[in-house]
C-alpha positions as CSV (number, residue, x, y, z in Angstrom):
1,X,85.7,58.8,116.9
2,X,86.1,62.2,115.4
3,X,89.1,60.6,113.6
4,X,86.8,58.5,111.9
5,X,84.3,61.2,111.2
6,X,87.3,63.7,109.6
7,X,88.2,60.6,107.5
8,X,84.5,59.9,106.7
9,X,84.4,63.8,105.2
10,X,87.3,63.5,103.3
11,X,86.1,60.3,102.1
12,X,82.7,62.1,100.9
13,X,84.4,65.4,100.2
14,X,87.3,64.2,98.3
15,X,87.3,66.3,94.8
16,X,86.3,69.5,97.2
17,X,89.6,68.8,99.7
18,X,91.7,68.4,96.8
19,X,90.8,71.4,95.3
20,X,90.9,73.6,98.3
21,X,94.4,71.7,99.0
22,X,95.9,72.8,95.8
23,X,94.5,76.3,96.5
24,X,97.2,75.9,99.7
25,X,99.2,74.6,97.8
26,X,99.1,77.7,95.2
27,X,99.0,80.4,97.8
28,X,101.8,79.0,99.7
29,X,104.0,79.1,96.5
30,X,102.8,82.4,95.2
31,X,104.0,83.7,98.7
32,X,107.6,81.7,98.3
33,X,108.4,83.1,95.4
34,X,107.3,87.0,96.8
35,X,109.3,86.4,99.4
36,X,112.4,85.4,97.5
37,X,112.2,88.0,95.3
38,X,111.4,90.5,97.9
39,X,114.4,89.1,100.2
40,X,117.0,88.7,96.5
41,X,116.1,92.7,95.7
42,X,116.6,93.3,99.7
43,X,120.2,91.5,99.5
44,X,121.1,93.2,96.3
45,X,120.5,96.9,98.5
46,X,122.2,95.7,101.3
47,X,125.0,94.3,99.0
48,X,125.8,97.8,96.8
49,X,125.4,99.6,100.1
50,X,128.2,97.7,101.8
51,X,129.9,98.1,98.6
52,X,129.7,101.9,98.6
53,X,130.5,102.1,101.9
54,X,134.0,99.9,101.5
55,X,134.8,102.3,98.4
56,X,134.3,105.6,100.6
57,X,136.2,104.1,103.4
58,X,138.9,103.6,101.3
59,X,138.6,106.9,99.6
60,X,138.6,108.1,103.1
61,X,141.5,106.1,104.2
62,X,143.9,107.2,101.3
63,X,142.7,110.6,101.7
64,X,143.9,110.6,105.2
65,X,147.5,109.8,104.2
66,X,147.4,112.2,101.9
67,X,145.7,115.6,103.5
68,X,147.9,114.7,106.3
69,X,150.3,117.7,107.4
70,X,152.6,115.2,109.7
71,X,152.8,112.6,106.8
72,X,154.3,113.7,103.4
């Protein structure tokens, strides 16, 4: 029965569902693309810090060898 009736209001209703669907349908894309480019400019951070960290451990590393007194 209430099947019937949610089918009878979209039935009635239709142009007012289909423009609060593509309303969904807009703010679930608007948030896709935040989140990609929120999570893209979070991986690019996470990416130059790894980066920078690899190049000072191996500025480190070589250092090591160097500053050594037991290794000439």
């Amino acid at each position: 029965m209430q099947r019937n009736c949610k089918r009878s209001y979209i039935g009635t209703h239709q142009a007012e569902v289909q423009a609060e669907y593509q309303q969904v349908l807009k703010i679930a894309e608007d948030n896709r693309q935040y989140w990609e480019e929120r999570n893209r400019e979070h991986f690019a951070r996470l990416a130059a810090l790894r980066t920078a960290r690899d190049c000072i451990g191996n500025i480190e590393a070589s250092n090591e060898y160097r500053l050594s007194p037991f290794i000439e």
